[in-house]
C-alpha positions in Angstrom: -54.1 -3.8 10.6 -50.6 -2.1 10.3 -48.1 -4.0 8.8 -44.2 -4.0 10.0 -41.9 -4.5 7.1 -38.1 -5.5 7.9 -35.4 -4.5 5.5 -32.6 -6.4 6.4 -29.2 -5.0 4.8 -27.7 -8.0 3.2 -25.0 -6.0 1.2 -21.4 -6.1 2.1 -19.0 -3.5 2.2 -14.9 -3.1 2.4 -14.0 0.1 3.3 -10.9 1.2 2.3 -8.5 3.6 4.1 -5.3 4.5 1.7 -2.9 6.9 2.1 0.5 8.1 2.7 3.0 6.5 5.2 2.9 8.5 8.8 -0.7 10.1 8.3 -2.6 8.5 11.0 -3.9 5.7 9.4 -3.4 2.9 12.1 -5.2 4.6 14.7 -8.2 5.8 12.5 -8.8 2.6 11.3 -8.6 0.8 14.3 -11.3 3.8 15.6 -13.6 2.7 12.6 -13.4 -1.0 13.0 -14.4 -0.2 16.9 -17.6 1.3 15.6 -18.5 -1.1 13.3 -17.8 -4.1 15.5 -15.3 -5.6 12.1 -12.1 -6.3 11.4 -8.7 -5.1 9.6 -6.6 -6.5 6.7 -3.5 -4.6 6.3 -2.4 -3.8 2.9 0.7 -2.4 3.9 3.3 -4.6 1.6 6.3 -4.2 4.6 3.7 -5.2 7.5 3.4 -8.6 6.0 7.2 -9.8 7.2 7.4 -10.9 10.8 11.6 -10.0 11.2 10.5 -6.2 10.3 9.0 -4.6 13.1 10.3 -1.3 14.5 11.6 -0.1 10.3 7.8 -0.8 9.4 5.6 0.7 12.2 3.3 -2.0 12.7 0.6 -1.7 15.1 1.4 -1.8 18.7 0.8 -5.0 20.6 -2.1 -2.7 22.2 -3.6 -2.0 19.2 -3.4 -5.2 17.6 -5.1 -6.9 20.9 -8.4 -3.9 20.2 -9.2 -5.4 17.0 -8.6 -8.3 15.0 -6.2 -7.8 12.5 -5.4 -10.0 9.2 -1.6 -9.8 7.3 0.5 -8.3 10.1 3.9 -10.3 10.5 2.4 -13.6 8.4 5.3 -13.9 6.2 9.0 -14.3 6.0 11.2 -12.1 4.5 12.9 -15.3 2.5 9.7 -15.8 0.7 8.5 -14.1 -2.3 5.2 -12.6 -1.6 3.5 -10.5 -4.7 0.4 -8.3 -5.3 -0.8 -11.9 -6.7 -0.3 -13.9 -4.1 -2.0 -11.2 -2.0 -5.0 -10.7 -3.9 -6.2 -14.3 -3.6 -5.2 -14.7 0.3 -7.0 -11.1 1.0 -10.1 -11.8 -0.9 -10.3 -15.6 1.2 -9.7 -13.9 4.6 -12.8 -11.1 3.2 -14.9 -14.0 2.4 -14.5 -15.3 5.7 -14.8 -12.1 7.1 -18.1 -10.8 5.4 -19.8 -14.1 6.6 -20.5 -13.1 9.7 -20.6 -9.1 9.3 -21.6 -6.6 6.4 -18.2 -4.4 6.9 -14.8 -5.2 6.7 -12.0 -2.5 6.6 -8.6 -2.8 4.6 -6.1 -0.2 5.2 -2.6 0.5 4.1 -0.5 2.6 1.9 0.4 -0.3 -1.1 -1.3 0.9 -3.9 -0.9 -2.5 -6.5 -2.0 -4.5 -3.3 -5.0 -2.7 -2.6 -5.8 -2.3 -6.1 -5.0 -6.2 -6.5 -8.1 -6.4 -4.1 -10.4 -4.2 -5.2 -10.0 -4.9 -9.5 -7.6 -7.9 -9.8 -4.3 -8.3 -10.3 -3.1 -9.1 -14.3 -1.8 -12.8 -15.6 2.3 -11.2 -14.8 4.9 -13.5 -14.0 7.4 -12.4 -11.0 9.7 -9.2 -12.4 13.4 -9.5 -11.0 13.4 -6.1 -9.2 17.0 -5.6 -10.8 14.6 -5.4 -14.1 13.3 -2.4 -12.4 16.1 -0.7 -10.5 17.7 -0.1 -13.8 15.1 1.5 -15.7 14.4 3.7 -12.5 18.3 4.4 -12.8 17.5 4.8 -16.5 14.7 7.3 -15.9 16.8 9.3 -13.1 19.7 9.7 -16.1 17.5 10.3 -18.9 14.1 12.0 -17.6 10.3 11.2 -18.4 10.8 12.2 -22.4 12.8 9.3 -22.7 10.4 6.8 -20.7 7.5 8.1 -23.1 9.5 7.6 -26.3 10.5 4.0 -25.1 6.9 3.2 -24.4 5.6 4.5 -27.6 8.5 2.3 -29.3 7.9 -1.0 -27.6 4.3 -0.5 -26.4 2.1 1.6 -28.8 -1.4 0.2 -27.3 -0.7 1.2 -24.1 1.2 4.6 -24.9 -1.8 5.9 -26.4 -4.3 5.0 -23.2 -2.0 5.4 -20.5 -1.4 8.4 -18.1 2.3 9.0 -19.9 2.8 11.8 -17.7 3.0 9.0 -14.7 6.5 7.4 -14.8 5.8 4.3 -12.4 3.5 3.5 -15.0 5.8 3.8 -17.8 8.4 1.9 -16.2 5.9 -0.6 -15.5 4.8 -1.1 -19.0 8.7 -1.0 -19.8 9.9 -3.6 -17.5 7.4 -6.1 -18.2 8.6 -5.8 -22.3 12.3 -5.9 -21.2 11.5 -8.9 -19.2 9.4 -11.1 -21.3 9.2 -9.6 -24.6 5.7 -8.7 -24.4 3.9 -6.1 -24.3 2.5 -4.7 -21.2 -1.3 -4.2 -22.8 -0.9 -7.7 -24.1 -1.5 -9.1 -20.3 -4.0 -6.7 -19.7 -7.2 -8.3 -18.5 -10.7 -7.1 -20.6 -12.9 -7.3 -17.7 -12.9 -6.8 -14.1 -13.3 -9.6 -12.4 -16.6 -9.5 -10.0 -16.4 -9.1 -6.0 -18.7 -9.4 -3.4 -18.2 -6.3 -1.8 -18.7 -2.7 -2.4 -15.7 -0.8 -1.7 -16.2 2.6 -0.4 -12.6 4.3 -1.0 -11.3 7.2 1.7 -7.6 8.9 1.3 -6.4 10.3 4.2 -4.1 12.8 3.9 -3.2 16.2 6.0 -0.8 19.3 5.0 2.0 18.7 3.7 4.4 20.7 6.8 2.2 18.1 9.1 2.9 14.9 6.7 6.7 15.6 6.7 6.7 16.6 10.7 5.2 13.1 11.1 7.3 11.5 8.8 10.5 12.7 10.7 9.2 12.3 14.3 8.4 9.1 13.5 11.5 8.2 12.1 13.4 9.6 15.0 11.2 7.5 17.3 12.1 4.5 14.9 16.2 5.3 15.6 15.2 5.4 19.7 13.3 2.5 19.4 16.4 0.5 18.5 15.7 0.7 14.0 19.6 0.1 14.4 20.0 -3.2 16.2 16.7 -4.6 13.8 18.8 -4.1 10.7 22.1 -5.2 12.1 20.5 -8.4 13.2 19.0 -8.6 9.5 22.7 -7.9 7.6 22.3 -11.8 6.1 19.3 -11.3 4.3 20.4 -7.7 3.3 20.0 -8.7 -0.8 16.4 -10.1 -0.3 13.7 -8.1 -1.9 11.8 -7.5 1.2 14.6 -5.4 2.6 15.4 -3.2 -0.4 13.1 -1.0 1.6 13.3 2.5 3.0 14.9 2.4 6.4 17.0 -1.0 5.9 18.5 -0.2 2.8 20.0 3.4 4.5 21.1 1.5 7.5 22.6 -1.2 5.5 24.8 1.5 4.0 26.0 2.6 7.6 26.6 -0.6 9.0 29.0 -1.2 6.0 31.0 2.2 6.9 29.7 4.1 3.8 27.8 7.0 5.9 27.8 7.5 8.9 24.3 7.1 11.2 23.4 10.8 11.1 23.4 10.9 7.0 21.5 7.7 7.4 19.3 9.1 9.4 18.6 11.8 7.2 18.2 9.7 4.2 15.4 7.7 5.4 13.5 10.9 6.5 13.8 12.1 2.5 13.6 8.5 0.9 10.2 8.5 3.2 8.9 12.0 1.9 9.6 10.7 -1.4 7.6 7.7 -1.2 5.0 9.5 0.3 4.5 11.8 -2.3 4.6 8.8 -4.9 1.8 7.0 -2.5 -0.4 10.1 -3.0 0.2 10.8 -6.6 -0.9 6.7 -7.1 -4.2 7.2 -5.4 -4.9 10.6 -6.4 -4.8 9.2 -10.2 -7.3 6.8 -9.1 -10.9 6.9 -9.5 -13.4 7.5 -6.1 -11.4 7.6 -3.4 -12.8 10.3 -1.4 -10.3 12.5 1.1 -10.2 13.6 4.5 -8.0 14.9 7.4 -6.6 11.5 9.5 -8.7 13.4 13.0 -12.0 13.6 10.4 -13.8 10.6 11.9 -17.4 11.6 12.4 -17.4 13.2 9.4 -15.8 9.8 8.0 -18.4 7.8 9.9 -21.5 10.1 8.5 -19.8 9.6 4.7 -19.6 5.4 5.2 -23.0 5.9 6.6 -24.7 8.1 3.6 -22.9 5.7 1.1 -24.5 2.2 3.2 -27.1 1.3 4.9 -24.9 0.4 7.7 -26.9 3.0 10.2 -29.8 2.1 9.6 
């Protein structure tokens, strides 16, 4: 008498798919929620406001109607919407999610609101971003010796266990004192609050020449698609946080008659390599995310597959 045994893969899964604005990330993941028959949160922290469409590259119409997708256009850009407030509507829409499959995918290039997702987000209140802009105007005057030496003055705790060669960490830690006279490791949670999900982490990323060919291609397609006529409608809400933003905030500049449209042009296309760089240097100094071209998806398939039980 043979006897069949069943093993039925109860586990559930997020997969993850970070990286850098203009890489292919859209398309890829919208390829890999196909295959697995799931769905896609976006944790792209510009995606979330409906009046900011063409400035944040949202998914087509097309591709939104291929797979269902969570956090595209469900905000307004009058409200204030955190890494907080993300974390606890994120992991609601996953628990939903993961009741009737074992794989859900998140993808985006927001590095606190993925991380708020996968490890929790600490007890912070709001920071006013004018808290921030002036220590980043701080840090451009000064340089990262100063940021270090601040740190080590108001925050010794965290000085001594924190990547001090990272200035968005320092200016973190420095902005959170400034603001409520605490120190940064004070908030710090001990432990990791549980999930019920394995992640399984990919970066995407491709050559640099390629990344910055994309970044300007899409940026000229941005201009053509009418970028201009977006922000002008937008001019009211120009001080709100949600359009201090690369792409509004350069086009704000020209519809006030401080540059013309061809320096603004130019600055979004350098603003946007910038942030790239930063949104690679964030997950890069994160643990496990494993990286591969944005055209790598069998290979990405056969990696999800080795890491799950999801073929089986």
């Amino acid at each position: 008498m043979y006897i069949c045994i069943i093993i039925v893969n109860t586990t559930k899964y997020l997969i993850v798919i970070a990286g850098p604005t203009a890489v292919g990330k859209t398309t890829l993941s919208i390829e890999l929620a196909k295959h697995y028959n799931s769905s896609i949160i976006s944790a792209d922290s510009r995606q979330f406001y409906s009046e900011m469409t063409i400035g944040t590259a949202k998914p087509s119409e097309d591709q939104l109607k291929q797979v269902e997708h969570y956090f595209i256009g469900n905000k307004t850009i009058t409200e204030l919407y955190g890494a907080g407030h993300f974390e606890k509507e994120a992991l609601h829409t996953l628990k939903n999610i993961l009741q009737k499959q074992n794989v859900a995918i998140m993808v985006g290039g927001s590095g606190l609101y993925i991380d708020a997702v996968l490890n929790g987000v600490d007890d912070f209140i709001e920071i006013p971003s004018e808290v921030r802009e002036k220590l980043n105007a701080e840090f451009e005057l000064t340089g990262r010796e100063w940021l270090q030496k601040e740190t080590e003055k108001h925050d010794p705790l965290y000085f001594s266990s924190s990547d001090i060669q990272n200035p968005q960490r320092l200016i973190r830690a420095l902005e959170v004192y400034r603001h409520t006279g605490r120190t940064y490791s004070s908030f710090l949670k001990k432990n990791k609050p549980e999930r019920e999900f394995i992640p399984i982490k990919i970066l995407i990323n491709t050559r640099r020449d390629q990344l910055y060919a994309n970044i300007n291609d899409r940026v000229d397609k941005m201009i053509n698609n009418g970028l201009v006529n977006e922000v002008k409608h937008l001019s009211d809400f120009k001080n709100n946080n949600a359009l201090k933003t690369v792409g509004y905030k350069e086009l704000f500049e020209h519809l006030a008659g401080f540059i013309s449209l061809n320096t603004a042009i130019d600055k979004i296309k350098q603003h946007t390599r910038n942030y790239a760089k930063r949104q690679l240097t964030w997950f890069r100094n994160k643990d496990h995310f494993t990286e591969f071209e944005p055209d790598a998806l069998k290979d990405i398939i056969q990696f999800i597959d080795k890491k799950t039980l999801l073929s089986e």
